[in-house]
N, C-alpha and C positions, 0 to 999 in steps of 0.2 A: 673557737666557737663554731657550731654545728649551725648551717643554715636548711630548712625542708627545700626540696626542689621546690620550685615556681612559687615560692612565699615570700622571697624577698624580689626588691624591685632595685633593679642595678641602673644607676644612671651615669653616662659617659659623655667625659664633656669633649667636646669636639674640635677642642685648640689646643693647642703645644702648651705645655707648660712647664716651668721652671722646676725640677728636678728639688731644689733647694729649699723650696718651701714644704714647713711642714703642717703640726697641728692648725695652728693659728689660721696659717697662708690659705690650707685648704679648706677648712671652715668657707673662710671671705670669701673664696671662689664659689664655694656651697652658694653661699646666701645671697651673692651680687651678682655672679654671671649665670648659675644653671636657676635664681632661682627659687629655691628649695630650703626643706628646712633640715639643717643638719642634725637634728635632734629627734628625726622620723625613726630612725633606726633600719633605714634605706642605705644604697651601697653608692658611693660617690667614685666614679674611675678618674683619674688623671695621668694623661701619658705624655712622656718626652718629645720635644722637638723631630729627632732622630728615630724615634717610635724604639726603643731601647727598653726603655723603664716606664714602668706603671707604678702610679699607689692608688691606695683604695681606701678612701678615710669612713669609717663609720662610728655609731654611736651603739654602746651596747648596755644602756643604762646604767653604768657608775661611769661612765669615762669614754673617749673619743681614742678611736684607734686607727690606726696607720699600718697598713700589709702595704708591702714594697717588693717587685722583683725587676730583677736586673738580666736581660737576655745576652748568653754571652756569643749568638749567633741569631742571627736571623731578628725581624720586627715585627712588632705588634701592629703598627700602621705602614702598608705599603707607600699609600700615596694622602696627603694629608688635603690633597683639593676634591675627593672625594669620602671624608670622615664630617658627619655633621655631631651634633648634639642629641643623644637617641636615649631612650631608655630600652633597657632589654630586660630578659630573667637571668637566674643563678644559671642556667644551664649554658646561658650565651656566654655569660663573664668565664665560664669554665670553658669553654670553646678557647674564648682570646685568652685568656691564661696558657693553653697548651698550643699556640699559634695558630689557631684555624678563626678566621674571620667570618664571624655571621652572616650573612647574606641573606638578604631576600629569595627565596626561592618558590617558585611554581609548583602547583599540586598538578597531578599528575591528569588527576581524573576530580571535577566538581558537577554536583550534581546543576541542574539547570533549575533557574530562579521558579518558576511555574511548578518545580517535581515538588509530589503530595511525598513526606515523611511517611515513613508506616511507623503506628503509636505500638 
């Protein structure tokens, strides 16, 4: 399924989780830990202890789907005492799909809270 950039809302849950689980498991974590409602048509991340494996449960109105990948080098989470519970967009989840972790970063140049717009 084709998602538009920045229209869907990607949410990443912020704890290890058991590889093992699937539809069912991740639903429960849907609706008991992040929260949320798994029938939004929102994108649910869950990643392994080892930061190895992601799935990505969503709903696409006939049915609940499951994307899964398995890294056979390198991790999705470095270090797991700095990963909280975030939501991000499509463009972030494609970021950590291709191993580059989102970050907060600084703009370069803001304008100052007093500066008049020009209409």
């Amino acid at each position: 399924m084709f998602f538009p950039e920045g229209a869907v809302r990607v949410h990443v849950y912020g704890r290890p989780v058991d590889m093992r689980k699937s539809f069912d498991g991740l639903y429960a974590l849907t609706r008991q830990a992040l929260g949320c409602d798994p029938l939004s048509g929102e994108l649910f991340v869950f990643i392994n202890r080892r930061g190895t494996q992601m799935k990505v449960l969503y709903w696409d109105r006939t049915g609940f789907c499951v994307w899964a990948k398995r890294l056979e080098q390198g991790r999705f989470v470095s270090n797991w005492a700095q990963v909280r519970t975030r939501q991000m967009d499509w463009t972030g989840l494609k970021l950590l799909l291709e191993g580059i972790e989102p970050a907060r970063t600084k703009r370069r140049f803001q304008l100052p809270a007093n500066a008049v717009q020009p209409a």
